[in-house]
C-alpha positions as CSV (number, residue, x, y, z in Angstrom):
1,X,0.0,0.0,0.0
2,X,1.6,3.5,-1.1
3,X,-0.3,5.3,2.1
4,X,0.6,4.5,5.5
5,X,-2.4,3.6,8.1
6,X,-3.3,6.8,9.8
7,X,-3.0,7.0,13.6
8,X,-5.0,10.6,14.2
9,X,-7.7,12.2,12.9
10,X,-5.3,15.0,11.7
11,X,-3.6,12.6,9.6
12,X,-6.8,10.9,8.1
13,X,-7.3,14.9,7.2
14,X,-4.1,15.1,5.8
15,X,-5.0,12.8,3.1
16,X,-7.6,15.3,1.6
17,X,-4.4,16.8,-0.3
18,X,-3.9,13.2,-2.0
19,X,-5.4,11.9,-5.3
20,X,-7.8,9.6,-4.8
21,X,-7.8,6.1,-5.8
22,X,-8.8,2.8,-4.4
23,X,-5.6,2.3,-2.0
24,X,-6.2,6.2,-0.5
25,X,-9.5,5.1,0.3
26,X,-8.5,1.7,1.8
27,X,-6.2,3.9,4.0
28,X,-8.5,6.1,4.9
29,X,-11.1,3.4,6.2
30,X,-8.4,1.2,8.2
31,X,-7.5,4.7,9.8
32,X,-10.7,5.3,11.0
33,X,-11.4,1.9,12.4
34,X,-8.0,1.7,14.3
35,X,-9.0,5.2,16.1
36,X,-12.4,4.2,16.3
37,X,-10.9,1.1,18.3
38,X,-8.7,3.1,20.3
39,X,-11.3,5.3,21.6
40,X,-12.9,1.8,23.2
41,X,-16.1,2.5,20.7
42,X,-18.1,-0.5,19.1
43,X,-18.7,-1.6,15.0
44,X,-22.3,-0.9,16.1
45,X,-21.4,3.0,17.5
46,X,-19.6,3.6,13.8
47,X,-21.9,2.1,11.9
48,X,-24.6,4.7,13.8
49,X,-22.2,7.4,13.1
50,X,-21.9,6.2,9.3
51,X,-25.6,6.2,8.9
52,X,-26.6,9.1,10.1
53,X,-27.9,11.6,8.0
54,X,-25.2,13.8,6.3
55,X,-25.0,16.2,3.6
56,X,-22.1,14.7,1.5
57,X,-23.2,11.1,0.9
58,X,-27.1,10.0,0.2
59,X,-28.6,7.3,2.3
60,X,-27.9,4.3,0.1
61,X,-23.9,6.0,-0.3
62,X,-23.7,5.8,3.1
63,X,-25.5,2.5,3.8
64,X,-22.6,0.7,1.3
65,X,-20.1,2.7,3.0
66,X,-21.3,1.3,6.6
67,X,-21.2,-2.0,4.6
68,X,-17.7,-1.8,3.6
69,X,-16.4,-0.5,7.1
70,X,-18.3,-3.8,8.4
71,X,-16.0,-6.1,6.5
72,X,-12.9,-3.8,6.9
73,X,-13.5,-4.2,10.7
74,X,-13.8,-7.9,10.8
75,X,-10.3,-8.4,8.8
76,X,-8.9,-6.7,11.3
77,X,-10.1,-8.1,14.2
């Protein structure tokens, strides 16, 4: 992978200035569920926070999203 797993939110912010492509995004994702895990919260609290509503993905954008994080999380468990 060409983008190291991000250990802050400020670094997961960071990678706004990057192109995107599949492996930026794979980045992103494993950054946010290695925080996430940090922090003590559950699949089920990020999957809440994931589908809530939100003004930059629609509701079936952010129910594959959810999906995805789902089976990101259990490869890393």
């Amino acid at each position: 992978m060409n983008y190291p797993i991000p250990d802050s939110p400020q670094e997961i912010f960071a990678l706004r200035q990057q192109p995107i492509d599949e492996e930026l995004v794979a980045s992103a994702i494993a950054g946010v569920i290695k925080i996430v895990r940090a922090q003590g919260q559950s699949l089920e609290e990020l999957t809440a926070q994931l589908l809530a509503e939100d003004p930059l993905l629609d509701q079936q954008q952010r129910r594959w999203l959810s999906q995805l994080v789902a089976q990101s999380w259990e490869k890393f468990s």
